[in-house]
C-alpha positions, 0 to 999 in steps of 0.5 A, spaced: 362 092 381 369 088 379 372 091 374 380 086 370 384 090 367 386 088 360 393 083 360 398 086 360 403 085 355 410 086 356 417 085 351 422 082 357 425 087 359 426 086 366 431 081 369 427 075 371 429 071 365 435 074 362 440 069 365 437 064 361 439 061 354 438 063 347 435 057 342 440 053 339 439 055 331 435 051 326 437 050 319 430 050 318 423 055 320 419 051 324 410 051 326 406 049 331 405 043 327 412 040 326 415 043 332 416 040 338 415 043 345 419 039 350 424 041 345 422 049 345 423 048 352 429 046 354 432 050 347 428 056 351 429 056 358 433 052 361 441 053 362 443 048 364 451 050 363 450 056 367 446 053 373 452 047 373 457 052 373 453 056 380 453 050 383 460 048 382 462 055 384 458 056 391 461 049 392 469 051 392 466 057 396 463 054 401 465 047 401 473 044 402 471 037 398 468 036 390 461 034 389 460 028 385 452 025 386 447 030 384 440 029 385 435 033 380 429 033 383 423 035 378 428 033 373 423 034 367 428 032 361 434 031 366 438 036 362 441 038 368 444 032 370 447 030 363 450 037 363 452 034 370 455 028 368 459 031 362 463 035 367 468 029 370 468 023 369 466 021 376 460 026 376 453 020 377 446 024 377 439 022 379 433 024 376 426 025 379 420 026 376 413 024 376 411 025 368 412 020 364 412 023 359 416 027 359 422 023 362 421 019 357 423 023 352 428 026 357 432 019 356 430 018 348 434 025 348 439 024 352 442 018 349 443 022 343 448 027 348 452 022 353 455 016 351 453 010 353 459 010 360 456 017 361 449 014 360 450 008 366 451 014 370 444 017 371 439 014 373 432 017 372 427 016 377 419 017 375 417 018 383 415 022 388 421 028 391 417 027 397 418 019 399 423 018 393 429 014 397 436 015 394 441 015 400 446 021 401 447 024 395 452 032 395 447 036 392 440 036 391 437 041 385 430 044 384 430 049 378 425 053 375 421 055 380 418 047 380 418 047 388 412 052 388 407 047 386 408 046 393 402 051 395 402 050 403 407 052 408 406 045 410 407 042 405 414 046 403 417 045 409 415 038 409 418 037 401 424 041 404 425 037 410 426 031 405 431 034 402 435 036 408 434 028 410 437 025 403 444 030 404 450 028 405 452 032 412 455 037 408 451 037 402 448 043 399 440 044 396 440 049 391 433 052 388 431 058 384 426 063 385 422 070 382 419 076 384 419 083 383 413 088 382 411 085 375 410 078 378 404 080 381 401 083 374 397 078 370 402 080 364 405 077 357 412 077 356 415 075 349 422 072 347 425 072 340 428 067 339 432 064 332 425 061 329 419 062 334 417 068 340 417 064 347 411 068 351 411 067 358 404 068 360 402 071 367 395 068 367 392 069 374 394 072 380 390 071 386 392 076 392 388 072 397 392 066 397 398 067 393 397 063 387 398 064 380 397 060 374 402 061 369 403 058 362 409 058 356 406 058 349 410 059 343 409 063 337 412 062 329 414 066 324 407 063 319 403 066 325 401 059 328 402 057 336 402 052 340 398 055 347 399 053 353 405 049 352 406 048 359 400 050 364 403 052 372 399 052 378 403 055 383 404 059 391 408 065 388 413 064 395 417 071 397 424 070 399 423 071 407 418 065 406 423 061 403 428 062 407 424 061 414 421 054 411 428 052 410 431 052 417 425 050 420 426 044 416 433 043 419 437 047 415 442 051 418 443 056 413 439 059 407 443 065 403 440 068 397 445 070 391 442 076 388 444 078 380 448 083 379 447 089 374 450 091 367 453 098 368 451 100 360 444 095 359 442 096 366 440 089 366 442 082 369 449 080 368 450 073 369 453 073 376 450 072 382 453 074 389 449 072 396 447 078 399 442 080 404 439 086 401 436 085 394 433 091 388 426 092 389 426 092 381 420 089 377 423 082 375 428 078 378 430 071 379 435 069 385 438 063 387 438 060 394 443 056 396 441 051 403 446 048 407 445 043 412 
């Protein structure tokens, strides 16, 4: 007999999500009829700010140049490459997404939030991240655990191998990735945020083959809920897997930056620091950086 425990719910208090954003504030209260999810979304998961700045940080570190072509693979709305782009006026970015859709409301976004020159320095892509060309580019970013649709070992190596052959010959891939004991717990996670309650939803997990399927609803005050927002069907990749794909797709270097701890809240702080040795703690998110 098979016996599933009932979803555990939890209010977040692990590391894994607090490095992103708090929602930007409406002036008014929003429902699942009237809101709107790719809007939600970037209000609720993505820091772009942040990531940019870890990019720009790793690079002084590591590299005795200044970037300026970025590729954004699995771009999505492409508020990373804008964000990119508003940093200096030299900076050019390239998205590369597969959903329609959503590039397109991507650009509709975007002209709100670059200008026209700064427009003229991106230029989004609705390809393929395996086949698309793009010459050398400095650095390639694939954020929000997007590579983990990728559920073969050959199927990752082979994504990665293409992100080695579209870098410049110092460039440097940059990518996030989760874990922890929790990640392995079909479990709910709520967010407050100014309006509405962001649930990411660990739906499933099959200890067999490592895959999981994870969704994000939204919740709002006047008890309506936009479910399954966003479904994803993953391989729940570990660090040691990650890092040994990656130099066997070429790159001479993989090093994880791990969150460092508040002394007083004991959770995540924001900085994050290469390391070899990790927190067994329930929930984490880590970068890694790949050098080729």
């Amino acid at each position: 007999m098979t016996v599933k425990q009932e979803k555990k719910k939890s209010r977040d208090k692990s590391k894994r999500r607090q490095k992103k954003k708090q929602a930007k504030r409406k002036d008014h209260w929003e429902s699942a009829e009237t809101a709107d999810r790719h809007d939600l979304y970037e209000r609720s998961v993505q820091n772009s700010e942040s990531e940019i700045d870890f990019v720009e940080e790793v690079w002084k570190e590591l590299r005795n140049r200044t970037p300026r072509l970025l590729r954004e693979d699995f771009c999505g709305t492409a508020q990373t490459s804008a964000e990119w782009i508003r940093r200096h006026d030299e900076n050019r970015a390239i998205g590369v997404d597969l959903d329609a859709e959503v590039v397109s409301w991507g650009m509709r976004r975007n002209t709100d939030r670059l200008t026209e020159e700064q427009l003229g320095r991106l230029d989004v892509r609705l390809e393929n991240v395996l086949h698309v060309e793009t010459g050398p580019v400095d650095t390639v970013l694939a954020m929000n655990f997007s590579y983990y649709l990728f559920k073969q070992r050959e199927s990752l190596r082979g994504y990665f191998a293409a992100v080695h052959k579209a870098l410049a010959e110092d460039g440097l891939f940059f990518m996030d990735a989760y874990g922890g004991s929790e990640s392995f717990t079909e479990m709910e996670e709520e967010r407050d945020l100014d309006g509405f309650t962001y649930v990411w939803d660990q739906h499933s997990y099959n200890p067999v083959d490592g895959g999981v399927v994870n969704k994000i609803h939204f919740r709002f005050p006047d008890d309506t809920e936009m479910t399954d927002a966003f479904i994803y069907d993953w391989r729940l990749w570990t660090l040691p897997e990650i890092k040994e794909l990656l130099l066997e797709a070429g790159f001479c270097r993989a090093t994880v930056y791990w969150e460092g701890t508040d002394e007083e809240t004991e959770e995540g702080d924001g900085e994050f620091k290469p390391t070899t040795c990790g927190e067994a703690c329930a929930g984490w998110i880590a970068y890694i950086v790949a050098e080729k």
